[in-house]
Each structure stands twice: as C-alpha cells, then as structure tokens.
Backbone as JSON, one array per atom type, in Angstrom:
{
  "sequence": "XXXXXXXXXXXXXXXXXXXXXXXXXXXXXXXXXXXXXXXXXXXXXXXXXXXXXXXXXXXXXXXXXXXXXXXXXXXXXXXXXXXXXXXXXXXXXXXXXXXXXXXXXXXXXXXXXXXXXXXXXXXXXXXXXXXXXXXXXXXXXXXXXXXXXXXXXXXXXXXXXXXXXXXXXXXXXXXXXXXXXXXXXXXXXXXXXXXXXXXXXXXXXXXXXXXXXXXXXXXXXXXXXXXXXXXXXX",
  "N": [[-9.09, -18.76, 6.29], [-9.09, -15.45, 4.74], [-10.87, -13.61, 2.75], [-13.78, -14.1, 1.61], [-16.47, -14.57, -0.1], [-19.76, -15.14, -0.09], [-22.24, -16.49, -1.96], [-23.0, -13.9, -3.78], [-25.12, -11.53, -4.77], [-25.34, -9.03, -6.72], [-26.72, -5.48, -7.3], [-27.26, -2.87, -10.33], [-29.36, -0.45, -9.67], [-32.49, -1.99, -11.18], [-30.48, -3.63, -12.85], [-28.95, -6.75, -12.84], [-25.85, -7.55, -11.65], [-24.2, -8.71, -10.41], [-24.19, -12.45, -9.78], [-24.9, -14.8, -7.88], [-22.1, -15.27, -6.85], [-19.66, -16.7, -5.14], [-16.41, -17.13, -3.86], [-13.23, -17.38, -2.29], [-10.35, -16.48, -0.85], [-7.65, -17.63, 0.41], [-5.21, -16.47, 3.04], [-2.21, -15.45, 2.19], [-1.97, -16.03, -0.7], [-2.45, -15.47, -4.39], [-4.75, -14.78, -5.93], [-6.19, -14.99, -8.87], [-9.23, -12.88, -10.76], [-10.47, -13.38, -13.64], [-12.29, -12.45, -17.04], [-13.81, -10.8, -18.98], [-14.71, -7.55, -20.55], [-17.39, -5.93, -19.47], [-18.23, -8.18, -17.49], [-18.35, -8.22, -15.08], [-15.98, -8.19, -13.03], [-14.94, -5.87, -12.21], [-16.9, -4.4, -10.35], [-17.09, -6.74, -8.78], [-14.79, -6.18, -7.11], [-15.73, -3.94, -6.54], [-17.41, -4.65, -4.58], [-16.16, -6.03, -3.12], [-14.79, -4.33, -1.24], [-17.19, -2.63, -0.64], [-17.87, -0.47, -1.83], [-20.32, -0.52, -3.4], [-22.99, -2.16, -2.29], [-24.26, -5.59, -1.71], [-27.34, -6.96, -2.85], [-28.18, -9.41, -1.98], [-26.49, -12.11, -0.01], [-22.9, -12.52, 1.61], [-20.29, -10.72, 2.68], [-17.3, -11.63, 3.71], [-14.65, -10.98, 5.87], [-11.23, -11.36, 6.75], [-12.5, -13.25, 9.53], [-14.76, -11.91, 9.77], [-17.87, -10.35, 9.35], [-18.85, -8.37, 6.99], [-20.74, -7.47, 5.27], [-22.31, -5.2, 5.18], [-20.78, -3.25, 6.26], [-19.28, 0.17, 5.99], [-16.66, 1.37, 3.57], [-13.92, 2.51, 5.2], [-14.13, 1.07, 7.03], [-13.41, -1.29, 6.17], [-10.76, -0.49, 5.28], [-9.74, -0.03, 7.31], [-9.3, -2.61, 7.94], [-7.61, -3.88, 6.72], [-7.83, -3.87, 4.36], [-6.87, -3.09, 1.25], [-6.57, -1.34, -1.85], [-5.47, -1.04, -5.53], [-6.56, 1.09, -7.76], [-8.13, 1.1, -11.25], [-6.03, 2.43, -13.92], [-4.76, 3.69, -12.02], [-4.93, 6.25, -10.46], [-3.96, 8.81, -9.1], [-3.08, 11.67, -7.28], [-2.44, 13.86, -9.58], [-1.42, 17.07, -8.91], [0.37, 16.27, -6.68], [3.36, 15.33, -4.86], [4.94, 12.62, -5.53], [5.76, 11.62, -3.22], [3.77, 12.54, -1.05], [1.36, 11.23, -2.55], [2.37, 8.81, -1.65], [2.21, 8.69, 1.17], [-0.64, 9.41, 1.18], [-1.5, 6.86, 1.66], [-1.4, 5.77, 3.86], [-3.5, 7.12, 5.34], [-5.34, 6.28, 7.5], [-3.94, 5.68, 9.05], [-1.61, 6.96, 10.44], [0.58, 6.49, 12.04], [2.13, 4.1, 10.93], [3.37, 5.58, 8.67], [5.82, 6.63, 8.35], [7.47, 3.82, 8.04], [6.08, 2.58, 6.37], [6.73, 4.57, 4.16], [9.43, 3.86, 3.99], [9.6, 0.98, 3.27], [8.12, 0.95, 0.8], [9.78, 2.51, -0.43], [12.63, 1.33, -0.64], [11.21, -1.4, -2.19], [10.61, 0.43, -4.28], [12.94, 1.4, -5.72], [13.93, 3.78, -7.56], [11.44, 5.23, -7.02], [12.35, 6.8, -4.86], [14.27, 7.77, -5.55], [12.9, 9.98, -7.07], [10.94, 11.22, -5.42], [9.98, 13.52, -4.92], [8.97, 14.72, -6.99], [6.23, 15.43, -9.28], [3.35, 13.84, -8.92], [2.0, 13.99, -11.75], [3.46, 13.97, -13.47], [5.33, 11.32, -14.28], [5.72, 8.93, -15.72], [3.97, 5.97, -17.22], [4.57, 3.63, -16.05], [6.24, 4.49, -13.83], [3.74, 5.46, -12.26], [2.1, 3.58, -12.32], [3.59, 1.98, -10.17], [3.63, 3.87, -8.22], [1.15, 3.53, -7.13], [0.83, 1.04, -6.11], [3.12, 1.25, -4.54], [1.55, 3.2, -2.88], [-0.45, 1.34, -2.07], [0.48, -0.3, -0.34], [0.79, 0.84, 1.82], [0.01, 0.56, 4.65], [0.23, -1.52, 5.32], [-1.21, -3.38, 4.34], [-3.73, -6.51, 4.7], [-4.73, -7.8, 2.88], [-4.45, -7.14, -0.8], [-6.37, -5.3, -3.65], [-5.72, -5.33, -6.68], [-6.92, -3.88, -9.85], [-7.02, -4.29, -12.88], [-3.81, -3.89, -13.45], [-2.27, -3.81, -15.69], [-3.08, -2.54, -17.42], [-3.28, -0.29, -20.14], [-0.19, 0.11, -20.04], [2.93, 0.3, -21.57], [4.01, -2.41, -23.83], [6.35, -3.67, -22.89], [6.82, -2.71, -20.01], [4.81, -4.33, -18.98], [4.81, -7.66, -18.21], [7.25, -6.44, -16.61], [5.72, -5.3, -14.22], [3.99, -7.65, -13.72], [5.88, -9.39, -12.47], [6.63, -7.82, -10.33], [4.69, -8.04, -8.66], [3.82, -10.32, -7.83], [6.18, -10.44, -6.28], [5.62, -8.69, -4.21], [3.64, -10.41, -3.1], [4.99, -12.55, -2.14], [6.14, -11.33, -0.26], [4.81, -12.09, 1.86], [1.77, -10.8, 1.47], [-1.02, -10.9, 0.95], [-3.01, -11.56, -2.28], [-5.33, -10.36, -4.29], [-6.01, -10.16, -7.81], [-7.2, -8.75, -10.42], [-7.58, -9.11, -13.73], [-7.44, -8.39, -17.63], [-5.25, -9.59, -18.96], [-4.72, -12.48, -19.49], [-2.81, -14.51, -19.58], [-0.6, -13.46, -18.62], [-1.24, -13.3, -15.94], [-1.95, -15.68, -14.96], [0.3, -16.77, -14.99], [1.88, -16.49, -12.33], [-0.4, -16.59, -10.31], [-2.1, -18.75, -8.02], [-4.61, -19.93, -7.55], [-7.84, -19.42, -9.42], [-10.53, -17.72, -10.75], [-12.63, -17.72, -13.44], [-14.95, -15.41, -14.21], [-18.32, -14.66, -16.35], [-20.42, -12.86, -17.46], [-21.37, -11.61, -15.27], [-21.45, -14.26, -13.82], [-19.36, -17.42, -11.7], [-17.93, -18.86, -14.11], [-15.76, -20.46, -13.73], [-13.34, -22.1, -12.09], [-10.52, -22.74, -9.93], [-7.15, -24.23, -9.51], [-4.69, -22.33, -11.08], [-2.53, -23.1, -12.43], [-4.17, -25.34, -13.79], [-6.26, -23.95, -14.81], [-5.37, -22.77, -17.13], [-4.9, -24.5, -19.08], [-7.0, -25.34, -19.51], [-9.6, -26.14, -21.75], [-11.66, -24.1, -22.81], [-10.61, -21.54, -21.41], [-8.3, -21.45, -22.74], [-8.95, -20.96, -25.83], [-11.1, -18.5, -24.6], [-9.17, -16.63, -23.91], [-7.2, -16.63, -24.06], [-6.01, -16.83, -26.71], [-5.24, -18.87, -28.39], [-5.13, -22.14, -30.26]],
  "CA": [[-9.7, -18.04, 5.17], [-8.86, -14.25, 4.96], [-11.92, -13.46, 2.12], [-14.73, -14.83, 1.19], [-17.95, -14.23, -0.62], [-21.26, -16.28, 0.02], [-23.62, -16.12, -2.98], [-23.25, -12.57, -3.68], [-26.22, -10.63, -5.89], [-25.12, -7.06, -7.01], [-27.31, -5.03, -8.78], [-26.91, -1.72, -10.39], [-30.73, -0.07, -10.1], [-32.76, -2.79, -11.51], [-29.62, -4.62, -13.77], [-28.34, -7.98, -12.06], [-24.68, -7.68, -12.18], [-23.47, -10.11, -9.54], [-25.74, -13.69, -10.23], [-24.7, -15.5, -6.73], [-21.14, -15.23, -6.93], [-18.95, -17.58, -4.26], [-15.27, -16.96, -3.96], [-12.52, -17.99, -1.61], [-8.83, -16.31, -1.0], [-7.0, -17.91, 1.46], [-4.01, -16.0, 3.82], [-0.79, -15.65, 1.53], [-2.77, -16.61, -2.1], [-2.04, -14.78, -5.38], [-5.96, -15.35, -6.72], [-6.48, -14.02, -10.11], [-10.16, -12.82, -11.51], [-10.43, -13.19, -15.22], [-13.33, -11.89, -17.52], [-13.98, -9.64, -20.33], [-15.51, -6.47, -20.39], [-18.94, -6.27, -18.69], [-18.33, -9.67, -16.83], [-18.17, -8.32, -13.2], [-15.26, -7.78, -12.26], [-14.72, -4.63, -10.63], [-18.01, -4.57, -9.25], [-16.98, -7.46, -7.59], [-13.77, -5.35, -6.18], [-16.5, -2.1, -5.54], [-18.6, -5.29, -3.5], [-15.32, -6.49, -1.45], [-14.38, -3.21, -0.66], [-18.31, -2.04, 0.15], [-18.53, 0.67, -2.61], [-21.63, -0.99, -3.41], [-23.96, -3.52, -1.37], [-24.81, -6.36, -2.24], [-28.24, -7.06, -2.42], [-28.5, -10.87, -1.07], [-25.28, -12.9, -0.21], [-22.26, -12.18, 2.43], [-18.56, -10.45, 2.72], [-16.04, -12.26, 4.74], [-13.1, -10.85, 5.92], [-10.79, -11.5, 8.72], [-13.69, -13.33, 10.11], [-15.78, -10.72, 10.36], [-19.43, -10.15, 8.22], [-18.39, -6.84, 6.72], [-21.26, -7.16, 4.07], [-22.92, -3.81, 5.49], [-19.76, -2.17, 6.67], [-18.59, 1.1, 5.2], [-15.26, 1.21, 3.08], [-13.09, 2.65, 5.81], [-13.9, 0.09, 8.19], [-13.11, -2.57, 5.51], [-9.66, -0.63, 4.86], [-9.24, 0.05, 8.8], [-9.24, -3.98, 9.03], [-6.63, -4.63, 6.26], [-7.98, -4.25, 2.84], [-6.06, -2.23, 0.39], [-6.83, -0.95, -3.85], [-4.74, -0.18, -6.55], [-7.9, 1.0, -8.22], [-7.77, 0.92, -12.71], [-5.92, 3.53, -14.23], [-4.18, 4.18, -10.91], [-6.08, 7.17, -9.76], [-3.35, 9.58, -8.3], [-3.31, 13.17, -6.76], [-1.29, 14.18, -10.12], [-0.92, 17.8, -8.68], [0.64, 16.13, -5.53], [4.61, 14.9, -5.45], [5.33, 10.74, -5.62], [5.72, 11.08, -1.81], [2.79, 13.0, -0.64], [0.47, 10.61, -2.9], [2.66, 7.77, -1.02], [1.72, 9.27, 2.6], [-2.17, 9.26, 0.97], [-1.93, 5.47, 1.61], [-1.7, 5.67, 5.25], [-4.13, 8.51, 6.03], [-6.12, 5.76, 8.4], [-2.99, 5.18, 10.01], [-0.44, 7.36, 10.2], [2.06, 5.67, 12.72], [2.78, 3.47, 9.8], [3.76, 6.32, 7.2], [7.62, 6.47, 8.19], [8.11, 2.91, 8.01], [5.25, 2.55, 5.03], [7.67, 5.24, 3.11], [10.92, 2.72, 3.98], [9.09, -0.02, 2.63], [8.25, 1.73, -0.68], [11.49, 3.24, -1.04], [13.14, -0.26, -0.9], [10.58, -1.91, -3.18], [10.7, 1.27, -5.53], [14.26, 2.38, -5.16], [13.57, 4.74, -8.48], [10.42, 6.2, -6.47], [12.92, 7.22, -3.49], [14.71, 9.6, -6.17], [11.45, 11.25, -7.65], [9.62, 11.34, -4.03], [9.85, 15.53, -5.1], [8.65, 15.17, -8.34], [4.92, 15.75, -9.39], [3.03, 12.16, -10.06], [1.35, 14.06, -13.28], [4.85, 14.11, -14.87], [5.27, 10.53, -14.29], [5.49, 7.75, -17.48], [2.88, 5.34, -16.8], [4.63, 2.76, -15.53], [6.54, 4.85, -12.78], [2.7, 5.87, -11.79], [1.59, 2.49, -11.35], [4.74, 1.96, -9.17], [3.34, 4.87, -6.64], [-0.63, 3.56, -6.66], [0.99, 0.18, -5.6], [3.46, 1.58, -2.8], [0.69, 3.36, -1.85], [-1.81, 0.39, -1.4], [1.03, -0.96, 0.61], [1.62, 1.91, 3.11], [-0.6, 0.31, 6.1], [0.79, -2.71, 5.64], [-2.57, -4.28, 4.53], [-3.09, -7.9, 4.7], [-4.8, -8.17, 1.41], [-4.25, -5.5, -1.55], [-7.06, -6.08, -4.43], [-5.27, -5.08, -7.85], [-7.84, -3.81, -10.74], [-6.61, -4.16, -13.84], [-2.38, -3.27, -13.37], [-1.51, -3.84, -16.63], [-3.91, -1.53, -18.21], [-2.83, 0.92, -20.33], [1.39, 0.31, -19.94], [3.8, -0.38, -22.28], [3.97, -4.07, -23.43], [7.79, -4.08, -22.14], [6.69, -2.55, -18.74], [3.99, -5.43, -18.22], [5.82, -8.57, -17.43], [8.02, -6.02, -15.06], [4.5, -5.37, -13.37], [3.54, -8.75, -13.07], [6.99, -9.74, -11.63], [6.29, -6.82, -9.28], [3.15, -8.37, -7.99], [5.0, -11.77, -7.82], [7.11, -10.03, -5.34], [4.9, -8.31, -3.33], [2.87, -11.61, -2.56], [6.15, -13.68, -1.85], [6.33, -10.34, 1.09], [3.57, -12.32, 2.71], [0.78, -10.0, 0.83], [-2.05, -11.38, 0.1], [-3.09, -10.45, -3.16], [-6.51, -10.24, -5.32], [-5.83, -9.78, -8.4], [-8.44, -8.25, -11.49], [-7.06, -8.62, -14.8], [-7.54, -9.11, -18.66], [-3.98, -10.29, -19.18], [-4.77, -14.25, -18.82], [-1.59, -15.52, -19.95], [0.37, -13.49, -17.32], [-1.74, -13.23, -14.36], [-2.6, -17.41, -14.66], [1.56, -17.54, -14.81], [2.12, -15.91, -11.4], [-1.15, -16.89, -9.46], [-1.69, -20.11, -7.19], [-5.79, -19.82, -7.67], [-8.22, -18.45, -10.7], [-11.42, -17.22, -11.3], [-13.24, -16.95, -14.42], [-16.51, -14.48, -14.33], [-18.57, -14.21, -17.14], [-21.69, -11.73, -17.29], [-22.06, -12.01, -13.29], [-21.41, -15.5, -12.29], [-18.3, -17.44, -11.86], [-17.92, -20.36, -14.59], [-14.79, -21.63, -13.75], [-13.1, -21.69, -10.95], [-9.46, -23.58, -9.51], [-5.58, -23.9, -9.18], [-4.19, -21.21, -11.84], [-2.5, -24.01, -13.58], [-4.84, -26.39, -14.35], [-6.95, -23.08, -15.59], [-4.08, -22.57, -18.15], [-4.45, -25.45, -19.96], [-8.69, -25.36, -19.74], [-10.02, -25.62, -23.09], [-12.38, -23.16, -22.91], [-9.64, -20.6, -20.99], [-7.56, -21.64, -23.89], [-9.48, -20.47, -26.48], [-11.33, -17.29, -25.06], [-8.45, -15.89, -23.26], [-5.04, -17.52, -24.19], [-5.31, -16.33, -28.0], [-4.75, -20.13, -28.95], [-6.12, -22.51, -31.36]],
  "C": [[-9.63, -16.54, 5.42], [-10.4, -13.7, 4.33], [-12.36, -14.36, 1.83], [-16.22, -14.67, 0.88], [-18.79, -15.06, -0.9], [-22.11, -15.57, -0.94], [-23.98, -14.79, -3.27], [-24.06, -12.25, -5.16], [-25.93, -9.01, -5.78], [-25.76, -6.51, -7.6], [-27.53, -3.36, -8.67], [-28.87, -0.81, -10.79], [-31.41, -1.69, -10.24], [-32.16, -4.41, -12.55], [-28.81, -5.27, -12.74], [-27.01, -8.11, -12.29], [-23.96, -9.01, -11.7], [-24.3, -10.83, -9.36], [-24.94, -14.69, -8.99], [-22.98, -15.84, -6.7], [-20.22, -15.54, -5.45], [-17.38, -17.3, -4.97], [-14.18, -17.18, -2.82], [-11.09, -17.23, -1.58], [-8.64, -16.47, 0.43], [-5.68, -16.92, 1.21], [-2.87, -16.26, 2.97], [-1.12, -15.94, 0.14], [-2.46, -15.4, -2.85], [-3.39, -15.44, -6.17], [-6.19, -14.22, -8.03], [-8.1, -14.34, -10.8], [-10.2, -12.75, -12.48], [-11.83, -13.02, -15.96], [-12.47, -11.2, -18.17], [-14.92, -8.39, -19.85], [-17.08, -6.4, -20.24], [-19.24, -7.34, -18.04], [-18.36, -9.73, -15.5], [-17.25, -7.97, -12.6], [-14.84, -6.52, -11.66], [-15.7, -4.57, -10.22], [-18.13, -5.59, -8.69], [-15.65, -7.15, -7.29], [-14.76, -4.67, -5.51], [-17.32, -3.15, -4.65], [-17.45, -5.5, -2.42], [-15.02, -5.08, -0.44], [-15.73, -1.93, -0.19], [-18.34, -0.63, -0.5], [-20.07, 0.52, -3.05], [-21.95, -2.05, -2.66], [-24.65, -4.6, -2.48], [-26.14, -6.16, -2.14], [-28.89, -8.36, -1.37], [-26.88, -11.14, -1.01], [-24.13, -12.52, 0.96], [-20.78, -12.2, 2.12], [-17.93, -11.17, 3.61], [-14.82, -11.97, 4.76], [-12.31, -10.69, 6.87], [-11.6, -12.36, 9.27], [-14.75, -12.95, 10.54], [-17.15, -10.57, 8.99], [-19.3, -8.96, 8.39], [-19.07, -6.29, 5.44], [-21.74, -5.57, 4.26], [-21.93, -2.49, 6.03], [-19.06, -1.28, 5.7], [-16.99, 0.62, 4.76], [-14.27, 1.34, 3.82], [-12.89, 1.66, 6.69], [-13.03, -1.04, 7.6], [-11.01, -2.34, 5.56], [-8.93, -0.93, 6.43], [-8.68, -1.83, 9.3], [-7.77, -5.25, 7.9], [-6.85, -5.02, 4.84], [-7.39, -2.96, 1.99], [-6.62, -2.31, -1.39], [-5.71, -0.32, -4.64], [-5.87, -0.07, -7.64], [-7.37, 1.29, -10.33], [-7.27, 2.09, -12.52], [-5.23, 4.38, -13.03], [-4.8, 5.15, -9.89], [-5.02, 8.11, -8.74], [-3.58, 10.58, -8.54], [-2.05, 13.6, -8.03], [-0.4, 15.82, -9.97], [0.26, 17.65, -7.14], [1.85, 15.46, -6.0], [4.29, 13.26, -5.15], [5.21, 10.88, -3.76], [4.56, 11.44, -0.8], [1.92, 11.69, -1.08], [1.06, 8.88, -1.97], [1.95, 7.96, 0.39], [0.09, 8.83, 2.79], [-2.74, 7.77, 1.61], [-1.97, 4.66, 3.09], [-2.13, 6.67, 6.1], [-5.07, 7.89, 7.37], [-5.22, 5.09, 9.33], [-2.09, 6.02, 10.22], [0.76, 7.1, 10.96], [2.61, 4.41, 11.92], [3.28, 4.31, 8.88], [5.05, 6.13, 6.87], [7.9, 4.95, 7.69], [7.28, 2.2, 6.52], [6.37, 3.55, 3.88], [8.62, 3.99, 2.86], [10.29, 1.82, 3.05], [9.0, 0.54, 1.23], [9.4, 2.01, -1.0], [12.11, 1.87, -1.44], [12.02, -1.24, -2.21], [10.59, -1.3, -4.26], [11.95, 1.96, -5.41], [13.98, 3.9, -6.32], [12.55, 6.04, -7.86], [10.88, 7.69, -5.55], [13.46, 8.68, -4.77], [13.83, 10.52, -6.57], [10.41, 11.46, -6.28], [9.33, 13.16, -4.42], [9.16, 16.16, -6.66], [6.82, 14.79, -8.15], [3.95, 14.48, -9.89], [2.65, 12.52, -11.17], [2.14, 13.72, -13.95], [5.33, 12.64, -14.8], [5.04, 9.69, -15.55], [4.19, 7.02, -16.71], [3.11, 4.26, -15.83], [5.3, 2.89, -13.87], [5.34, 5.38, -11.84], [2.02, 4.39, -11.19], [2.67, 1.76, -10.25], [4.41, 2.58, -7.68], [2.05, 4.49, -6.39], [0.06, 1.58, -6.14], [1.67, 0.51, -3.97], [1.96, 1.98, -2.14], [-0.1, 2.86, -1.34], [-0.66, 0.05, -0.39], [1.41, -0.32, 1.97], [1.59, 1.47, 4.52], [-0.37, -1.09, 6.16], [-0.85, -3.95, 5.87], [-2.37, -5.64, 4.84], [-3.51, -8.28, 3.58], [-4.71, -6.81, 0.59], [-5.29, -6.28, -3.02], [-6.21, -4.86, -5.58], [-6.43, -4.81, -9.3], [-6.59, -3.29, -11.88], [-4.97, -3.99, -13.99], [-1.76, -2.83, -14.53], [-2.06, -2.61, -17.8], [-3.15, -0.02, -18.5], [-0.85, 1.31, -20.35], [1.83, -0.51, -21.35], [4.1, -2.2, -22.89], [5.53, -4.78, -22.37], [7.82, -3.89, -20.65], [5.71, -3.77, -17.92], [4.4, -6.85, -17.67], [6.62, -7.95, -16.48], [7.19, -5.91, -13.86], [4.33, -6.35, -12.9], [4.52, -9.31, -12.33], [7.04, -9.37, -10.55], [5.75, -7.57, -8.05], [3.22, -9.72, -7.34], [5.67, -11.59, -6.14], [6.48, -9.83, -4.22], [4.17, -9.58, -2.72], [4.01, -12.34, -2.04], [6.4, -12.5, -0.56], [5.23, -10.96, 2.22], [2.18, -11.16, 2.64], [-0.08, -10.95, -0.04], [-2.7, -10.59, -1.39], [-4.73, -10.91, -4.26], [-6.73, -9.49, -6.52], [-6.68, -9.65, -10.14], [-7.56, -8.07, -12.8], [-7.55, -8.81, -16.32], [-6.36, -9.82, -19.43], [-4.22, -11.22, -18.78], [-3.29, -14.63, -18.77], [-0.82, -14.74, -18.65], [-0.23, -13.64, -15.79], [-1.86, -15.02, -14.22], [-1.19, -17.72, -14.11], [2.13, -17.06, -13.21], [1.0, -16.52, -10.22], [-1.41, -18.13, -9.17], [-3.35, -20.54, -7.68], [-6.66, -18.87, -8.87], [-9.43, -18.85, -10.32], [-12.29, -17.16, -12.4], [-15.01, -16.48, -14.53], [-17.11, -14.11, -15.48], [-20.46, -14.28, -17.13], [-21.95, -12.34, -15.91], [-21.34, -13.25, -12.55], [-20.12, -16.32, -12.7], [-18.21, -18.95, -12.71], [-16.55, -21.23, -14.87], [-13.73, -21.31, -12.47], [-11.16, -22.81, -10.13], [-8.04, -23.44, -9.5], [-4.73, -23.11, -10.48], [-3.41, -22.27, -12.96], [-3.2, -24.81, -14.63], [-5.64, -25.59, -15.32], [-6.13, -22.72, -16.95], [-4.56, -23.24, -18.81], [-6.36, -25.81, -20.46], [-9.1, -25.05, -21.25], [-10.32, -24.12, -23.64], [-11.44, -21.49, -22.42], [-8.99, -20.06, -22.56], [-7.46, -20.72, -25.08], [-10.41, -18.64, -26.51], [-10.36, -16.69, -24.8], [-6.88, -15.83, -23.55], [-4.91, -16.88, -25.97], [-5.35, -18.21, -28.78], [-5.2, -20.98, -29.11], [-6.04, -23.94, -30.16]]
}
C-alpha cells in the first residue's frame, strides 16, 4: 500500500468538509477521485499533501503516519502536485519553472530535465521561452514535467483537464496514461468522468465529504447512479 487514509475528518473553522473519509492507492495504480463542486476533493489533495490537518483520522504513506507532518517532508518522501490551473512562475522560462520541481533535490534536476525533455520533446524547444506566453495546454505540459522532476513515487493530479481545449483533453489524459505505465503512481482529481474512469484501474466517488462509491474504474462506468450524475446518460 503506498497511500492510505483512515477515517479522515477535515474541517475548515467550524464547517465539516471531510465526514470520515477511507481511501486506498496501491504502488503502480491510476486511482481516479470524482465529485462535483464542493464535494471534497481538493481538500482531500490539501489533506494528503498536509496543507491542512485533519482533525480526527490518519495519512499513510510509504508506511509512515505522516498525518502531522509538514508538506516538505511529505514531498521529501515522494509525493508530488500538479496543483488546478497549473500554478506556474509565468515570469520564469519553461526550464527554470522545470528546475522548480526539484528544488528538494537537486541531484535529480539534470536527469529530471532529460526525463521531461523526452516526455515533452516540444518543451525541450521552448525551455527559453517565458511559461506566461504559453497556450494552455503547453502549460499544463510544464506543471506535469515539473511534478515529475524528483522522480516522485506518487504525483496527485487536481483537476488536468480544467480549463483546455476539448481537442487538447483526451491528449492530456493519454499523457497521464503514459506517465503511470512509467511506473508512476498516480492520484488523480477530476470532473471529466467519462475520461478519467477510461484510463484508471480504481475510482472514487466523493460527495459533500464522504466517499459513496468506491471500486475498479470499470465497474464504476457502468454504475447507475455514476451513469446518470456524471456520464451525461439517460
């Protein structure tokens, strides 16, 4: 078991966000969270990654109880973000904001660049160019190399598709496809059901806090209830 969350309670001030929330990603897994807006999910990314504390319940990662441990430690041990909306240094070039992604390592950067370059051959020609000037989809291209710089062992994905092109999103999710078939574990936050269910081995569904459905990404496909809120289909 790489992650794993025991009965987790999140709460923002006095509002209960996370209602005992249990979760599971095994070593090499492509697990996809699904929800709607206000259902939890990134504040259950900002809980794996120890932006916020839980209040009751426990992190697991590596084997380690990392509910109380700061963010760096969490990344120091192999957890990686491509956080919504990407979130790059847009006064900084494609290769600098690549570098950003192994600032807790830097005897990985050279061979963290290689890697990127080869996964983004396109990136390798704009490494000099400015990420602001970037399309959208060549931006979420550089907030992925860069989760990958340190050669995490899991990379949690919020949202990817958000905000791109509809023609660039299936290239994304293919992406992400890829990257996990690299032996990358991957945790992946989306509102795209139909593609994230077609790519992932394990699913999720969170709604307001707690998790009401839960199993092998297929079988979730075909779930009535999936069906209907998420799939579009009668």
């Amino acid at each position: 078991m790489l992650l794993r969350l025991e009965n987790v309670n999140t709460y923002y001030g006095q509002i209960h966000i996370l209602q005992g929330v249990s979760m599971e990603v095994h070593e090499g897994e492509l697990v996809c969270l699904l929800g709607g807006n206000a259902s939890g999910k990134s504040t259950t990314l900002k809980t794996i990654l120890g932006i916020v504390r839980p209040r009751s319940g426990r992190v697991i990662f590596a084997d380690d109880d990392v509910t109380n441990r700061p963010t760096n430690y969490r990344i120091s041990k192999g957890m990686a973000i491509v956080p919504e909306n990407r979130r790059l240094f847009a006064p900084m070039t494609v290769q600098e904001n690549l570098e950003m992604g192994a600032y807790l390592n830097h005897s990985e950067a050279r061979d963290g660049l290689d890697r990127a370059y080869e996964l983004f051959p396109l990136l390798k020609e704009r490494r000099r160019q400015l990420a602001g000037t970037l399309s959208g989809g060549e931006q979420q291209m550089v907030a992925i190399g860069r989760a990958l710089m340190a050669r995490p062992s899991i990379v949690l994905l919020d949202e990817p598709s958000l905000g791109l092109a509809p023609m660039l999103v299936k290239e994304i999710f293919t992406l992400i496809q890829d990257i996990n078939h690299r032996a990358v574990t991957v945790l992946l936050v989306e509102q795209n059901a139909r593609q994230a269910l077609r790519i992932a081995n394990q699913a999720y569904v969170l709604e307001k806090g707690r998790v009401t459905l839960a199993g092998p990404a297929e079988r979730l496909m075909r779930d009535p209830h999936v069906v209907e809120a998420y799939l579009g289909e009668a």
